[in-house]
C-alpha positions in Angstrom: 40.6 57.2 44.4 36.9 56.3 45.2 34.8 59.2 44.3 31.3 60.5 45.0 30.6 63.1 42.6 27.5 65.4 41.6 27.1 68.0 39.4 24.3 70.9 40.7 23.3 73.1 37.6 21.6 75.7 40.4 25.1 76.3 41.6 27.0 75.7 38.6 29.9 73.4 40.6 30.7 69.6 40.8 31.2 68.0 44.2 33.1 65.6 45.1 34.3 63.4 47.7 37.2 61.2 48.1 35.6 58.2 49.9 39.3 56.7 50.6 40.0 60.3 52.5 36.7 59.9 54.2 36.8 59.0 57.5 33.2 59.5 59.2 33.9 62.8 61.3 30.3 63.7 60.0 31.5 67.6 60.0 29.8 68.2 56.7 26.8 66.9 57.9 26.5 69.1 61.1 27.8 72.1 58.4 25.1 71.3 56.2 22.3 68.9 57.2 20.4 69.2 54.1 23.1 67.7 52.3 25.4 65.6 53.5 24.8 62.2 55.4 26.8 59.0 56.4 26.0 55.9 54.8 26.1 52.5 55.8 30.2 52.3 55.9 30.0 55.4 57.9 31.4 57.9 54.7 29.6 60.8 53.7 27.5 60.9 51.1 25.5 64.1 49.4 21.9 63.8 49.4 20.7 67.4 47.9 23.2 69.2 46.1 20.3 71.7 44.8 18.5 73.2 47.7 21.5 74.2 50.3 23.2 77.5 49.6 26.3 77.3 48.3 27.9 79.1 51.3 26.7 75.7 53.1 27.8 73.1 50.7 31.2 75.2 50.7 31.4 75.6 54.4 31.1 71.8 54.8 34.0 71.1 52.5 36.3 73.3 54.0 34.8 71.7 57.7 35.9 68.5 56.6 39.1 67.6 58.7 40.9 65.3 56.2 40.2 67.7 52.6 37.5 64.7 51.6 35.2 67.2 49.7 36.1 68.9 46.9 33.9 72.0 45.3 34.9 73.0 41.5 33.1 76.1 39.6 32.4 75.1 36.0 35.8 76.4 34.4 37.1 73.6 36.7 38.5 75.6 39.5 38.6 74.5 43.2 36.1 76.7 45.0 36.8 74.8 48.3 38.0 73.8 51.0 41.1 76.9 49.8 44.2 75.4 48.6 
């Protein structure tokens, strides 16, 4: 598993996505523009965990069509996409 992982103290979670899931939908980045982006091998990639409401960051993991994106509170529990 390739992972892309950041932790955001403003929202006390850790995101992460599974770049071998990935497959370039770019859902997350129409979801939340302000924090998700393709890179050069067409994967997502965040680019400002901080300033996006959570309700966006979590809205774009549970957007993304193959479970790439992964949101976990601090105790370590999956916020999102649901399981």
């Amino acid at each position: 598993m390739t992972l892309h992982e950041k932790v955001s103290a403003a929202h006390a979670v850790t995101l992460q996505i599974d770049h071998e899931l990935c497959s370039g939908f770019a859902d997350c980045v129409e979801a939340a523009p302000d924090a998700f982006e393709l890179n050069e091998d067409n994967l997502a990639v965040l680019v400002d965990l901080e300033e996006p409401p959570l309700e966006a960051l979590v809205g774009a993991a549970e957007s993304c069509p193959v479970s790439a994106i992964l949101i976990f509170g601090e105790d370590g529990t999956q916020l999102a996409p649901e399981a």
